[in-house]
C-alpha positions in Angstrom: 98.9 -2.0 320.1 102.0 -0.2 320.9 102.5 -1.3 324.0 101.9 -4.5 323.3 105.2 -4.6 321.3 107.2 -2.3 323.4 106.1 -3.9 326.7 108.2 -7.3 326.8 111.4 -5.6 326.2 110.8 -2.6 329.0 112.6 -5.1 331.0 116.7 -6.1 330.4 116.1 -9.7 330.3 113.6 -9.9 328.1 116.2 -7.5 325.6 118.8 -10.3 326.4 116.5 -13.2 326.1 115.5 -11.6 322.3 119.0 -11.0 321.3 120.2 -14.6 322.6 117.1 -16.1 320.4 118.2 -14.4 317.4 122.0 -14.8 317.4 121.3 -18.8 317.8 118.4 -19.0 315.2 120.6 -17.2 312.8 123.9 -19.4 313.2 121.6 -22.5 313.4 120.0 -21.4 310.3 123.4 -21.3 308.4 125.1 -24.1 309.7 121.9 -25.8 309.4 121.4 -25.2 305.7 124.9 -27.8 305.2 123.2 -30.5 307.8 119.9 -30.4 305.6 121.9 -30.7 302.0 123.5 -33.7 303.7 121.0 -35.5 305.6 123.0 -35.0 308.3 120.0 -34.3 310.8 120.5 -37.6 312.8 124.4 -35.9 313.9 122.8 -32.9 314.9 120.8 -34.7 317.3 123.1 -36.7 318.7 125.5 -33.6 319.3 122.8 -32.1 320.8 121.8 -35.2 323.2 126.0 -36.1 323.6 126.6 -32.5 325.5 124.6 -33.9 328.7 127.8 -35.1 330.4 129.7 -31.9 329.8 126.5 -29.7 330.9 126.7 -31.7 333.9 130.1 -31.3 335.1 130.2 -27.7 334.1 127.4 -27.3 336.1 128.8 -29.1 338.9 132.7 -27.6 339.1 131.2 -24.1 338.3 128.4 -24.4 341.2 125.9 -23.0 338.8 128.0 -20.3 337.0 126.3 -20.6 333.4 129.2 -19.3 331.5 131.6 -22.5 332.7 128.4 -25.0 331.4 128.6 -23.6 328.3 132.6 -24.2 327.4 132.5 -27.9 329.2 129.0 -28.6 326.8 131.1 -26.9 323.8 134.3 -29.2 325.3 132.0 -32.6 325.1 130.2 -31.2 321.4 133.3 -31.0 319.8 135.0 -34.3 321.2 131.7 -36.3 320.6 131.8 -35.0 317.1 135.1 -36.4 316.6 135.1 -39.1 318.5 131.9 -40.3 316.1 134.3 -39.6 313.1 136.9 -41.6 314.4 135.1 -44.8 315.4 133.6 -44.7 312.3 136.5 -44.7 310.4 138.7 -47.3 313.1 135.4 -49.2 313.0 134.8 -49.8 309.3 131.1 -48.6 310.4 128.4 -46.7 308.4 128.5 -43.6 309.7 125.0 -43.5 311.3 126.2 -46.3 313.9 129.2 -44.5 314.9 126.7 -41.4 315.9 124.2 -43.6 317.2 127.4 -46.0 319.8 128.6 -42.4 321.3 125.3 -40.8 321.5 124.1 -43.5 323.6 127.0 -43.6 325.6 127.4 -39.7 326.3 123.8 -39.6 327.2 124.0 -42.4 329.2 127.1 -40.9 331.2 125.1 -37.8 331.5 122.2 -39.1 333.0 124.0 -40.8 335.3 126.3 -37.8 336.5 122.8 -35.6 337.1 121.3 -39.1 339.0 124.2 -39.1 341.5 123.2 -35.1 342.1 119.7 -35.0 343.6 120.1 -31.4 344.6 121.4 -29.6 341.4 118.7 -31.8 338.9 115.7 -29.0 338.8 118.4 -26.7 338.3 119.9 -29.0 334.9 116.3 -29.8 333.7 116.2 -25.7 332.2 119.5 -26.8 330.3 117.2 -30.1 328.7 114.2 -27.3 327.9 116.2 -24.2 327.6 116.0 -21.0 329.5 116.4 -17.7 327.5 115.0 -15.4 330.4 117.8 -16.1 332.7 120.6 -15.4 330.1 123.0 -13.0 331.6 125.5 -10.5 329.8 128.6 -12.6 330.3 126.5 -15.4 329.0 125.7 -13.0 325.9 129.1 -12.4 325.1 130.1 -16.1 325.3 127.0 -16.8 322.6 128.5 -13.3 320.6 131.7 -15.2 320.8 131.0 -18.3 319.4 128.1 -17.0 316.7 131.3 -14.6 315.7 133.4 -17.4 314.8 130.4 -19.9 313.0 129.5 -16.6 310.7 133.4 -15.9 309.8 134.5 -19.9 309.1 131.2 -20.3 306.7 132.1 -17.4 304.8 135.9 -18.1 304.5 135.0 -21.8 303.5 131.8 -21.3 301.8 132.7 -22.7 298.5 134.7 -25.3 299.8 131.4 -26.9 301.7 129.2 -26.4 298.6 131.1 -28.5 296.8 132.0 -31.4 299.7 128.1 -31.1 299.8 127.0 -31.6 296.1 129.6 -33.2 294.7 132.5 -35.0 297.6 133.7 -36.9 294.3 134.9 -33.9 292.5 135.9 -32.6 295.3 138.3 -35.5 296.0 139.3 -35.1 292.4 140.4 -31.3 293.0 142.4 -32.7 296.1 140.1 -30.7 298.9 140.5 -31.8 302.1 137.2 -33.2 302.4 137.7 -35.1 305.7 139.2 -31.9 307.0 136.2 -30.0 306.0 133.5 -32.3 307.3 135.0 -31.8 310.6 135.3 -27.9 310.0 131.4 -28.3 309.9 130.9 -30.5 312.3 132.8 -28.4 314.6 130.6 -25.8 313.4 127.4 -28.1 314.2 129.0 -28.0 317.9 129.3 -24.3 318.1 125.4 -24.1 317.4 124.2 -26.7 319.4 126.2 -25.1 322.3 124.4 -21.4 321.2 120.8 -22.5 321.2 121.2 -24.8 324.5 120.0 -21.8 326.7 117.5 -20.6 323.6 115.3 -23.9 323.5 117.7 -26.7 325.4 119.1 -30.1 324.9 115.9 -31.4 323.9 114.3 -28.9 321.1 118.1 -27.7 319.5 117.5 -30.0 316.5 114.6 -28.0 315.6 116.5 -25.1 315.4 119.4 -26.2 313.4 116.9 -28.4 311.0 113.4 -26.8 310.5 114.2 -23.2 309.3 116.6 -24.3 306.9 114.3 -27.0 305.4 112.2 -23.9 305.0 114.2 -22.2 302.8 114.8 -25.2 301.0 110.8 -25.7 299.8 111.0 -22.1 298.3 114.4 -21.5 296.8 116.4 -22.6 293.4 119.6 -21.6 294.9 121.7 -22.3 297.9 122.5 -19.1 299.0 118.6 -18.0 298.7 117.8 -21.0 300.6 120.3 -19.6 303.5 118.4 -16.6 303.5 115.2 -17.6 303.7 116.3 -20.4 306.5 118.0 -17.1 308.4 114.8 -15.1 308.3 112.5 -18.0 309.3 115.0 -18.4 312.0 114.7 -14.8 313.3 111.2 -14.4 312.9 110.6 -17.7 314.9 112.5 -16.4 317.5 110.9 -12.6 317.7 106.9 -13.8 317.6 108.3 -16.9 320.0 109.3 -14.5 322.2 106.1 -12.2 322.1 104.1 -15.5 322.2 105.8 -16.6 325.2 105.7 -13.3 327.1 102.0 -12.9 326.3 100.4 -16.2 326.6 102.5 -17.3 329.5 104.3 -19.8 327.8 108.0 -21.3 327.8 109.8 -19.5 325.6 111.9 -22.4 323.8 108.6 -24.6 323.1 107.4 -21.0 321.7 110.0 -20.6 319.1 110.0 -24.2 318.2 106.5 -24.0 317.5 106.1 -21.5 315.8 109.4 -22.4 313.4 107.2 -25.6 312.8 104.4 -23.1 311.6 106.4 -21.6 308.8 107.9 -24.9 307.6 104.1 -26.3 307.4 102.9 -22.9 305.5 106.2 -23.2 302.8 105.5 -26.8 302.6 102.3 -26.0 301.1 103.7 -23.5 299.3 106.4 -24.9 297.9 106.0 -26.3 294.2 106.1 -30.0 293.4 108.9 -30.4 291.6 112.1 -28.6 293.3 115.5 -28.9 292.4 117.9 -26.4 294.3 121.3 -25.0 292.2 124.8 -24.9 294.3 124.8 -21.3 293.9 
């Protein structure tokens, strides 16, 4: 039984692989519990789906060196989430048509960059699935780096996105900068994205940033417990997603997602009928 535990992380990857997974789980957890309160889900997707073009090019100036994809996918999250702001507000457009114009367009530009690149394609297809294993410690610090900064803005501004998030009218009334702040988090919602690409990839980051939050949200009256809950879903999901994968020869991503997925299904029937969660 011991070794069954101690096994996966005699090897260095699999101890960077484990501490990758749980930096981005937690993050995704707390930025994520903002993007549930606000039905914002559909943005993280598309942020998630709009970095394509920057993973590309990153990939493609840096000749495979994963720390350079990571800033260019970071570069294309954050001007993809302000470029939807923006044509939204130019545009006179409901928000969710904005996101849905430059998501279609980045991932359209993105698939076309990797089409004209026959060669490098296999190599980009473990950025759409993710690829913990092959995390390396400059890649480590990079993730370190940006979980750093995601922890420190949400508790400077904590209070500040409560309120834009329960009430944007009294907020307005008390002269917050609530335009200011919805970018603050969707810069934040950037930052994530760009942490759990190597974790579980292009194609399963929603999950991340959506499902263990939700969780918390079934079983607690209050915002803050709902954080913690969403953290330790988040960090459990991604320690028994990691012994799942190493055991049962699975991919590790699909692993964590799954079993994230789990937890949200077991609080779901847990969870009392009638819920109403406090802004404390």
């Amino acid at each position: 039984m011991i070794e069954f535990f101690v096994e996966p992380f005699s090897y260095t990857f699999m101890v960077r692989a484990l501490l990758a997974a749980v930096l981005a789980s937690a993050a995704c957890a707390v930025v994520g519990t903002y993007v549930v309160l606000r039905g914002m889900a559909f943005m993280g997707d598309a942020l998630a789906h709009s970095i394509l073009p920057g993973v590309a090019v990153g990939y493609l100036l840096g000749r495979g060196e994963r720390s350079i994809v990571l800033w260019w996918a970071l570069g294309t999250a954050v001007a993809s989430a302000l470029a939807m702001g923006a044509v939204a507000r130019r545009g006179r457009l409901r928000e969710d048509t904005a996101i849905g114009i430059v998501l279609a367009a980045m991932f359209a530009l993105g698939i076309a960059l990797i089409s004209t690149t026959r060669g490098y394609a296999v190599d980009l297809t473990h950025f759409l699935f993710g690829n913990v294993l092959a995390v390396s410690p400059q890649d480590l610090w990079v993730m370190v780096g940006l979980g750093g900064a995601v922890f420190l803005t949400v508790a400077v501004f904590q209070r500040e996105l409560l309120l834009v998030s329960f009430d944007p009218v009294l907020a307005r009334t008390l002269r917050l900068p609530v335009r200011t702040l919805h970018n603050l988090l969707l810069l934040m919602v950037a930052a994530t994205v760009v942490l759990s690409l190597q974790v579980v990839g292009v194609a399963l980051t929603l999950a991340l940033l959506v499902t263990p939050p939700a969780t918390g949200y079934l079983l607690a009256r209050r915002v803050r417990t709902m954080m913690a809950l969403g953290v330790a879903s988040g960090l459990l999901s991604a320690v028994l997603g990691i012994y799942i994968s190493y055991h049962a020869g699975i991919a590790t991503g699909p692993a964590i997602v799954l079993v994230a997925t789990a937890m949200f299904l077991i609080a779901l029937a847990c969870s009392p009928k009638r819920h109403t969660l406090l802004p404390r």
